[in-house]
NUKELO-277598 format. One record per residue (C-alpha): residue number from 1; residue in three letters; x, y, z. Coordinates in steps of 0.1 Angstrom, whole numbers, plus 5000, padded with zeros to 4 digits. Layout:
NUKELO-277598
resi_resn_east_north_up
NUM_ALA_X_Y_Z
...
This chain:
NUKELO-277598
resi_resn_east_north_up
1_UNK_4873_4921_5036
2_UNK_4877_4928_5000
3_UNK_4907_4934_4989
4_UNK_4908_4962_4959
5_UNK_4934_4962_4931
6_UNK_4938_5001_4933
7_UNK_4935_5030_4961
8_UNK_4919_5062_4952
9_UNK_4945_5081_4927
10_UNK_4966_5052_4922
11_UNK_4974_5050_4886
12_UNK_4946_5031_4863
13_UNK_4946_5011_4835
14_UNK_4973_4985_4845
15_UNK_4947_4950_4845
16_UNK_4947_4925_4867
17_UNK_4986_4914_4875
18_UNK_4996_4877_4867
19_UNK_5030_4877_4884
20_UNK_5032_4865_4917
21_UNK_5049_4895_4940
22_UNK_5082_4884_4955
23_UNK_5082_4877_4996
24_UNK_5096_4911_5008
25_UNK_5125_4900_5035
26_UNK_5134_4921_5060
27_UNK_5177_4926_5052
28_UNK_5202_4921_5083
29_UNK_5209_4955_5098
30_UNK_5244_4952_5088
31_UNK_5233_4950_5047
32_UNK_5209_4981_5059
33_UNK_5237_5000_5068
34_UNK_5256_4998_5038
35_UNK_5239_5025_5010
36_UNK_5251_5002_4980
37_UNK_5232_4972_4994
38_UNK_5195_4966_4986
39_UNK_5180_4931_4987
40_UNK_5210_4915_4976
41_UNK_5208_4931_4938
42_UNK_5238_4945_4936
43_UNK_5259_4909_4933
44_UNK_5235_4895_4905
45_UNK_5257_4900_4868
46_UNK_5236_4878_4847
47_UNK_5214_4913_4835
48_UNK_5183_4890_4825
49_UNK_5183_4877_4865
50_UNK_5185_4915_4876
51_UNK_5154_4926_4854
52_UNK_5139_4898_4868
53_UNK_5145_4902_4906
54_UNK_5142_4938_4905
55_UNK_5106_4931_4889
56_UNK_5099_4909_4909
57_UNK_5105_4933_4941
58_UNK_5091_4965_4923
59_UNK_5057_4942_4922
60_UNK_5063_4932_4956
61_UNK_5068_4969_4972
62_UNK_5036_4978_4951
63_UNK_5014_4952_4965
64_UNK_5027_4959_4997
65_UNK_5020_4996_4994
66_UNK_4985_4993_4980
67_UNK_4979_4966_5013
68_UNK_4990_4994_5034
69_UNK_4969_5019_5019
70_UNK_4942_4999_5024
71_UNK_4948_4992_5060
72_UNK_4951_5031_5060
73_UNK_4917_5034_5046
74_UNK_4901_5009_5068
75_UNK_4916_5028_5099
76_UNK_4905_5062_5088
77_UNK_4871_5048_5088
78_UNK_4868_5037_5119
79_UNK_4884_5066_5132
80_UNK_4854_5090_5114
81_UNK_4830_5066_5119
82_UNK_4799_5085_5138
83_UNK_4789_5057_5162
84_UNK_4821_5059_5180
85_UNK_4823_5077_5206
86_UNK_4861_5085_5202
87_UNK_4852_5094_5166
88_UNK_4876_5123_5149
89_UNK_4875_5151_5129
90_UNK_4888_5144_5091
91_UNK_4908_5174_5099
92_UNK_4926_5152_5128
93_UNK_4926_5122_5108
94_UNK_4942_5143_5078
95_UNK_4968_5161_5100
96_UNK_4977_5126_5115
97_UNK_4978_5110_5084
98_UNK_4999_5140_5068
99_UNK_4972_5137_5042
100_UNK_4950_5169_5025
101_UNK_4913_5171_5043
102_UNK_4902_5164_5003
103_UNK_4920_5129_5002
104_UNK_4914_5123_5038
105_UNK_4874_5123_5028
106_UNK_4878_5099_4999
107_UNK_4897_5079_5024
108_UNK_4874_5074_5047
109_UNK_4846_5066_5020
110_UNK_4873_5042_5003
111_UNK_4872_5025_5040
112_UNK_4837_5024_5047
113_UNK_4834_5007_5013
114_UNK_4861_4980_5018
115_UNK_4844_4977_5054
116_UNK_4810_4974_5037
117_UNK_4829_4946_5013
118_UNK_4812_4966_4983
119_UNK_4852_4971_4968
120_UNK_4854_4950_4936
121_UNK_4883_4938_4924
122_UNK_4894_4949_4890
């Protein structure tokens, strides 16, 4: 599967990233619980190291996020796609989705696409 640089309405215009995402890590349930902790940011002084890690996760949570949406894409496809005989409604994918009926379209055509492997990366 192809894997596009963008979802539909993502912002445009950005070029191909050359930093490496950082891994996302999932934090101890006992760092979760306490509001001023977040990926261990808050004990770095050095300022330069914070812009740098907090980069560095900001690309990370992006990437992640336009994975996801692809994943999302990919699903609503299937789900729409005529030859299945469990197929939905867009207006059931949208309302499952919590998505308008408009996006939910370009959606599905976004995952037939990647599906298809006819997605070029930017």
């Amino acid at each position: 599967m192809c894997e596009p640089k963008q979802a539909p309405g993502a912002r445009g215009g950005e070029g191909p990233r050359r930093l490496k995402p950082a891994q996302l890590l999932f934090e101890p349930p006992e760092a979760v619980a306490d509001p001023e902790h977040f990926f261990d940011l808050e004990s770095i002084e050095d300022p330069r190291e914070l812009l740098a890690r907090s980069t560095e996760l900001a690309l990370a949570f992006r990437a992640a996020a336009d994975r996801a949406t692809e994943f999302q894409a990919v699903a609503a496809a299937q789900l729409a796609d005529p030859r299945r005989f469990d197929r939905l409604p867009t207006a059931v994918i949208a309302e499952r989705a919590e998505w308008s009926e408009d996006y939910t379209k370009k959606m599905v055509e976004f995952g037939r696409d990647l599906l298809r492997g006819s997605v070029q990366a930017d």
